[in-house]
N, C-alpha and C positions, 0 to 999 in steps of 0.2 A: 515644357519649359524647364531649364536648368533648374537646381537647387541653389540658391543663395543663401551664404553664408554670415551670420552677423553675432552682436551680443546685446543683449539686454539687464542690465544691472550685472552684468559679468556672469550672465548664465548665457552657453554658447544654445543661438537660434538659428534654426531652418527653415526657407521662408522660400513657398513657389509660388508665385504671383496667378491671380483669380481675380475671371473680373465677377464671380460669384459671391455668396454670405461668405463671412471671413468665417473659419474654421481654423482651432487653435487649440494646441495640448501643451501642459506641463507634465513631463516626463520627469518620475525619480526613477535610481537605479535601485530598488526597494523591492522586493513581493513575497506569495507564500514561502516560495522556497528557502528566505532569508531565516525565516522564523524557525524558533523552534516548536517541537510538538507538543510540549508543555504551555507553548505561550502562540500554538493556532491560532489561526482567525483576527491578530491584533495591527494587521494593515487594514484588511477588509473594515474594521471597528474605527481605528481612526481613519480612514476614509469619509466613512459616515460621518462621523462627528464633523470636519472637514468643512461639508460639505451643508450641516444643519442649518449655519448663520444666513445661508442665501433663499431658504423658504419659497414660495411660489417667486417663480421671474417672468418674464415676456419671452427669452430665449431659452433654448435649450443646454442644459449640462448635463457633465456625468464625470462619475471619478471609476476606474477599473481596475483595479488590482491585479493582477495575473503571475505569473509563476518568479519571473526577476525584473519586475517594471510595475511599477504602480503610474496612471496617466490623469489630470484632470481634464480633462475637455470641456470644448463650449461651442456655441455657433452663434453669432450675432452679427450688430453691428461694431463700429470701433468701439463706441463707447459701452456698450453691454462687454468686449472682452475684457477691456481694463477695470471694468466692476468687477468681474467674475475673480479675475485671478489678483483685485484687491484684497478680497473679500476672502479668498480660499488663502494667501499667506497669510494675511493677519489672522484665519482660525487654525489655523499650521502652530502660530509661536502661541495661540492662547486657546487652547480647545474647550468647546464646553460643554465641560466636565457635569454640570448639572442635569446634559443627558445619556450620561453613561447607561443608567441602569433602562431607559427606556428604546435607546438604540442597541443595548444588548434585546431586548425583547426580540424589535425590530429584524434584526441581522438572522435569529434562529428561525421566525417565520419566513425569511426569505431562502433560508436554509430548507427549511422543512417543503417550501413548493419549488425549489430549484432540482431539474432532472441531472442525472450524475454520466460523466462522458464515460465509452467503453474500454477507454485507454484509463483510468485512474487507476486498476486493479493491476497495471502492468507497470505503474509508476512506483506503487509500493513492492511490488518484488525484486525490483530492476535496485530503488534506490534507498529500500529499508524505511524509517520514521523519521526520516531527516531530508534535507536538502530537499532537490525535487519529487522525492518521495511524499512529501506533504501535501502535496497535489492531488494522492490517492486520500487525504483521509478531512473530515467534516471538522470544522472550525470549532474543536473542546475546549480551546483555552479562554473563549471572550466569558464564560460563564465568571472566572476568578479575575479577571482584569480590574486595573486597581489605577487610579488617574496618574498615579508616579510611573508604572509600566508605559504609559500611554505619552504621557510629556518625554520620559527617556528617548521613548520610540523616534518621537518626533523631531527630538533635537539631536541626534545619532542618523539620523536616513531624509532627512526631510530639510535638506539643505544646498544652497549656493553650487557649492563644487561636486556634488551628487545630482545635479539636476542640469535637462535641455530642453527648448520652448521651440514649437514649432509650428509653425504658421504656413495655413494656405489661405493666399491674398497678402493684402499689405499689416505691416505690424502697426499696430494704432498708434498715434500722437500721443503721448501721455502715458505709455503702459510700463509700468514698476513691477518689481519682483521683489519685494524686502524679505528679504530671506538671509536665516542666520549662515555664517561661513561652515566651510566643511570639506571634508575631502569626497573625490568617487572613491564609489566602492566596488570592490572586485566581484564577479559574480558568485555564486556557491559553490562550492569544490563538489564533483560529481560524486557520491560515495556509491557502495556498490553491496547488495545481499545478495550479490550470487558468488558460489565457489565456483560456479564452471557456468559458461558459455561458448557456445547456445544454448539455451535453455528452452523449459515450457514448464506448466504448472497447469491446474485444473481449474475453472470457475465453475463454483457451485448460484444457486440462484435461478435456475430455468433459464442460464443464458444460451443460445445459440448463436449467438455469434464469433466469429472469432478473429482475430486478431493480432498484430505483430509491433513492436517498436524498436528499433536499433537506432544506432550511435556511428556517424561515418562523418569526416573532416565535409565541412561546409565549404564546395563551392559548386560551381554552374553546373559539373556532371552529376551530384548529387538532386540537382531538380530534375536534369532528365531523366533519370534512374528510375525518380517518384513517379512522373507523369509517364513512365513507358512500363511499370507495372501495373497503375492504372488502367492501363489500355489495354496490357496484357489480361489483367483479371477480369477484366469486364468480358474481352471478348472468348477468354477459356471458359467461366463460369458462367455466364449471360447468354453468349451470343448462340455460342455455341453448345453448352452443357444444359441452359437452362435453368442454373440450380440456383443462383444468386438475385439478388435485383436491382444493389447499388454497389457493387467493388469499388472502393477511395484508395487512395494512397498519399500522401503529403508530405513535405520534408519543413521543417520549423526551427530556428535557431535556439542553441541553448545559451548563447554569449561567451561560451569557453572556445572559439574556433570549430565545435563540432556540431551536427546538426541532427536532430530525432528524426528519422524516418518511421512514419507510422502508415500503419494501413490493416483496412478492414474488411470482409465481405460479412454480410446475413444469411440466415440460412432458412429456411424450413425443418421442423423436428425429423421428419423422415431422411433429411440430405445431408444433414451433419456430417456423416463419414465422408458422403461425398464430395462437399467441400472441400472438407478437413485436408482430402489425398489433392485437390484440385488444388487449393492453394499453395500447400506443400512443393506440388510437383510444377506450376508457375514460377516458384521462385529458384527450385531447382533447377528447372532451365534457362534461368536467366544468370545464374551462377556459371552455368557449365558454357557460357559463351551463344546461348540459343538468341541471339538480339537481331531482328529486322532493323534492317539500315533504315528500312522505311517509316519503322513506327520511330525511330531516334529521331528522322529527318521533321515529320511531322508533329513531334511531341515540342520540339526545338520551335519549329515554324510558330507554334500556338503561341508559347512561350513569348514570342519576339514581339507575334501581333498585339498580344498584351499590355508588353514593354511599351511600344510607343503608340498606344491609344495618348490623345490628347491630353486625356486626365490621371494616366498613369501614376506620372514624375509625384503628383498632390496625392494619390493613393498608396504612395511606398514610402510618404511624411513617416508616418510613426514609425515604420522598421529602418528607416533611416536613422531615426533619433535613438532606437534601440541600438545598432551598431555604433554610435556615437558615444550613448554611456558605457555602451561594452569595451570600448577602446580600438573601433574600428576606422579607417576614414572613411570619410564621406565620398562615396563614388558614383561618377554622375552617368545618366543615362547610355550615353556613346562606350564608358568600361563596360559598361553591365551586359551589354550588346553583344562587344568584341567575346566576351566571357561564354557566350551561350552560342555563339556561330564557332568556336572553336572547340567545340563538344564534339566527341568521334564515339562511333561504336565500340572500342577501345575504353574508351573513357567512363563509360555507361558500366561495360566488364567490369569494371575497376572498382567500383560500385556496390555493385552485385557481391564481389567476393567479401568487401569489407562488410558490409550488410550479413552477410551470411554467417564468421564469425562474431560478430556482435549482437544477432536477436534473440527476443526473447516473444514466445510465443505464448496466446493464452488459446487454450481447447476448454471445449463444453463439457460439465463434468463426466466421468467415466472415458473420457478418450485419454490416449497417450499420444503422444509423438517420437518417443524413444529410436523408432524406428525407423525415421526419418534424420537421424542423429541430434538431434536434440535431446538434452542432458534433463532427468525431472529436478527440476527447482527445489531444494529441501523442506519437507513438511515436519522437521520437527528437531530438538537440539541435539547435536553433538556430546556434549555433555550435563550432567546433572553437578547439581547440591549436595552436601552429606551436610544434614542436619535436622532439629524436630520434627518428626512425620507427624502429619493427622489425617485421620482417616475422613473419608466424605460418608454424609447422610443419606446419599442418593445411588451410589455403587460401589461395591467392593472393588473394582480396576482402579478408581481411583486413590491416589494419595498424595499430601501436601507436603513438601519439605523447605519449610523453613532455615536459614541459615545464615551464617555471617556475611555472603558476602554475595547471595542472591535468594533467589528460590524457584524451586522446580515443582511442577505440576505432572506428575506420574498417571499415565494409562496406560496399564501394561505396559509392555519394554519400551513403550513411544514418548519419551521424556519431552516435555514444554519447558526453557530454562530462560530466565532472567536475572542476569548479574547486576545488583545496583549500580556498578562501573560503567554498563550499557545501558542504562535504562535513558531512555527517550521521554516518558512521562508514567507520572502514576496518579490515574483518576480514582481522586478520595471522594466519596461519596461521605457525608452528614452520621448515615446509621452505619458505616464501620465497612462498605465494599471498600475493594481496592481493584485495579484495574492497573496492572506494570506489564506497559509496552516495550521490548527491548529497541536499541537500533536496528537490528534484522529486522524489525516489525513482528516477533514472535511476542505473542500477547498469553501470561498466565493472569486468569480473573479471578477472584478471591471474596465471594459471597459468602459472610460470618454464619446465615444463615442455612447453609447450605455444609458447613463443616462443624466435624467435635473440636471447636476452636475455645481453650480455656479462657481465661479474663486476661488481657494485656497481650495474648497472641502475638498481635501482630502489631508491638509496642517496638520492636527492631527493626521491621519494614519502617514502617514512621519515620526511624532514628537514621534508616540509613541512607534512604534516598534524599540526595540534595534538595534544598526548597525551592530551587528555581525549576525544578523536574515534577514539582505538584502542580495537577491542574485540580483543580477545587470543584466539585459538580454541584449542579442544585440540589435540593434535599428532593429525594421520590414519595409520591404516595406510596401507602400500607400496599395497596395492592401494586403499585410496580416492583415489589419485594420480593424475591422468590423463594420458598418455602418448599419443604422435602413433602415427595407424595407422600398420600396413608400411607399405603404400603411402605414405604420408605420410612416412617415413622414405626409402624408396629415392628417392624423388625428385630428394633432396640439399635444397641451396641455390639461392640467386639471387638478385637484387635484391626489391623488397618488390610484391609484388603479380605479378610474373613468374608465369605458367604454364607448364606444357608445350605441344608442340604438339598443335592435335587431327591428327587421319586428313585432313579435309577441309584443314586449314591444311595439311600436309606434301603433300596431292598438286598441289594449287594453286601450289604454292611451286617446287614441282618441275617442273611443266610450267612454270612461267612462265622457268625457267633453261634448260630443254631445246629451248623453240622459241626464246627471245633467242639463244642460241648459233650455234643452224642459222643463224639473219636474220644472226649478225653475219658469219659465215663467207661467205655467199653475198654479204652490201654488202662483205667484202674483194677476192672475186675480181672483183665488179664492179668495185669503184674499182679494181683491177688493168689489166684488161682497159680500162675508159676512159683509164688513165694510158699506155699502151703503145700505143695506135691511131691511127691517121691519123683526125683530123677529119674531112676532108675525103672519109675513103670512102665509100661508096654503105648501107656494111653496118656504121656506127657505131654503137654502142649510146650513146654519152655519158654524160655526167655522171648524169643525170637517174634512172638504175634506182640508180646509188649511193647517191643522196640519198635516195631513196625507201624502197629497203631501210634504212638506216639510220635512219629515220622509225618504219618498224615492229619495229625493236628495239628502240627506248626504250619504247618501246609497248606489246612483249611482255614489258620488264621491271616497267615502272610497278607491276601488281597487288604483285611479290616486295618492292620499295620501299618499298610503302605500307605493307604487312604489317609488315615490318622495322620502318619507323619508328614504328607504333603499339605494336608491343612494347616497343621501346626506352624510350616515354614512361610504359610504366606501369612 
């Protein structure tokens, strides 16, 4: 059935008639991605809250957060919706707040058993500690959430003109939306941690799996695109190779007009490479124009049959209502048809190429993809800090450099940098860590315990980082604290990057003093013995063994020298 169009208290609704249980969402145009990373997890948090006044019911609800849409839902009858979504605005304009600290509990345990998708680690490379990148990283901010954060929230995102209601079946007699006025809000602006694309990066972890996301204008060719590399991967890797055993691909809106193509295959530890070349080389051929009309004609066919099952129209409700907040119109089944019968081989190519300079790929650690031309994703900063060094308790590679206006975390020439300018959040820990995540997502961590850090150290970090950029953490037990091994302790001290000596450094160093001594001792009796002789005897030795010996004493010393003075400079 068609989509029907209406309002309710001046919120635009969507409504496909059912002679089924009514089923009905409140759509804000709100989610992770809005937030920052300092203030994670504070939709998920008022969600809950939300949703605590309605306690055991007869029907079902649920509220869902998601990347730029927060939804409430419900299934009832009439009157069970117009309770539901009584009862969820009026804890909208009045939250309560007296279970902040117990629905923070709640929210971390459901954290701590919720499994994490294979795409999150491509969200933080792709879009840094912000925007959609938020998507990669665990809800740090509900620990400091504070009820003024929470009421802001509310009355900034959780309003009239930020909000659409959409119903499959009829919209009940009686059903209100008191909700404060507001404007829509635009989606999040895409940001970007890559210098060059395509990319790849490494996951560590024991993952084998691998995986791709790109960025291509959202319309009908890009779902063929999706469902005909699906079919492709399945039957290069599966059918025929053996090596896989679920190849996916999907295409999902981001509300900006463009849409994420993602896609995955699994592997076994021993197929890894051969994957890695398998899926490579599927997308390569599908770049270079290698597309079966057949698989386009059939990927389209599925497509259509989907389209107009009976209950389609009532199953593309919420992505409907999502084009709605995103500033789409609303296009009814008979567009969306014309849209996907007008797909060509052509079309799918077109695809292909935009996909291919847009992705970003993850391989299992130790692989590369370089070779495939894909760019390696940067693993470390461009630049450093010039300011207080401190040397660490636990390695000579390392060293801290504090300064005006960031700080850098030095391993050898491999600099870690974080400019208070960019900083995304900095997780303060109670006994004195710090934890500054830049926008890139380049993270230096800064355990007191673990550095020669004087008293007020890190009294300028504090001062520099804005306070909307603090996420506050719980206090750790004694032993979540990490402390320098023994050996790391007896060591002592020394200047910042100082070692000990090795075996090989001490015997070298030692003979190079044992034989300079012998040469200097034997050029004194020389020059002894030439200073006290007749020139002119038959049995002079001269000047010449003095010189000579004392030639290869600098000589024998030179290696202890060099050693020395390269210590000294680090």
């Amino acid at each position: 059935m068609a989509i029907q169009q209406t309002e309710v208290d001046g919120v635009p609704t969507l409504v496909v008639p059912s002679g089924g249980p009514t089923v009905a969402g409140l759509a804000f145009r709100v989610g992770r991605a809005d937030e920052s990373l300092a203030r994670c997890g504070i939709t998920p948090m008022l969600e809950h809250l939300a949703l605590f006044p309605l306690g055991l019911t007869d029907y079902h609800y649920n509220g869902t957060p998601e990347a730029a849409v927060t939804t409430f839902q419900t299934t009832g009858s009439g009157e069970d919706i117009v309770a539901f979504f009584a009862a969820v605005c009026a804890s909208l304009s009045s939250l309560p707040m007296h279970r902040l600290e117990a629905e923070k509990s709640i929210v971390r345990t459901e954290l701590a058993n919720q499994g994490s998708s294979v795409f999150e680690p491509l969200q933080v490379w792709r879009y840094g500690a912000r925007g959609y990148g938020l998507l990669g990283y665990d809800e740090i901010g509900i620990h400091g959430l504070t009820p003024e954060a929470l009421d802001e929230w509310s009355r900034t995102w959780f309003t009239r003109g930020n909000a659409v209601l959409w119903v499959v079946g009829e919209v009940p007699a009686g059903l209100r939306l008191p909700l404060p006025d507001g404007e829509r809000k635009r989606v999040p602006e895409a940001t970007s941690a890559l210098p060059v694309i395509p990319a790849y990066f490494s996951q560590g972890g024991n993952t084998t799996n691998i995986a791709m996301q790109a960025v291509a204008r959202r319309r009908a060719a890009a779902t063929g695109f999706a469902e005909v590399l699906q079919r492709n991967l399945f039957r290069d890797l599966r059918q025929d190779g053996g090596l896989s055993y679920s190849p996916n691909a999907s295409v999902d809106p981001r509300g900006d007009g463009c849409g994420i193509l993602s896609a995955c295959v699994d592997a076994l530890p021993q197929h890894v490479d051969a994957v890695l070349g398998g899926f490579i080389d599927t997308l390569a051929k599908l770049k270079v124009g290698r597309i079966e009309e057949d698989d386009v004609k059939s990927c389209l066919a599925l497509a259509e049959e989907m389209a107009t099952h009976p209950d389609a129209e009532a199953a593309t409700l919420p992505m409907r209502a999502f084009e709605l907040l995103t500033g789409l119109p609303v296009r009814d089944i008979d567009q969306r048809l014309a849209d996907l019968r007008a797909v060509s081989v052509a079309d799918v190519h077109d695809v292909a190429n935009e996909v291919m300079t847009t992705a970003l790929l993850m391989v299992p650690e130790g692989r590369r993809a370089d070779w495939a031309g894909f760019a390696a994703a940067p693993t470390r900063s461009s630049h450093t800090v010039s300011g207080q060094r401190y040397r660490s308790l636990e390695s000579g590679e390392l060293s801290l450099h504090v300064a005006a206006d960031g700080v850098s975390l030095m391993c050898a020439d491999d600099p870690i940098t974080v400019l208070y300018s960019e900083t995304a959040a900095m997780l303060a820990w109670p006994d004195g860590a710090r934890r500054l995540i830049g926008n890139d997502a380049f993270i230096v961590h800064i355990e007191p315990t673990l550095w020669k850090l004087p008293a007020g150290a890190l009294a300028p970090v504090d001062a520099a980082v804005p306070a909307d950029r603090v996420a506050v953490m719980p206090a750790r037990t004694p032993d979540d604290i990490p402390t320098p091994s023994p050996r790391s302790r007896q060591a002592g001290g020394g200047p910042v990057g100082r070692r000990g000596w090795s075996p090989g450094q001490l015997v070298g160093l030692i003979a190079s003093f044992v034989v300079a001594t012998m040469l200097l001792c034997l050029a004194g009796a020389f020059t002894l013995t030439a200073a006290t002789e007749d020139p002119s005897a038959a049995d002079a030795i001269g000047w010449g063994w003095a010189v000579g010996t004392y030639a290869c004493t600098g000589a024998a010393l030179a290696p202890a020298i060099l050693l020395l003075a390269r210590r000294r400079r680090r």
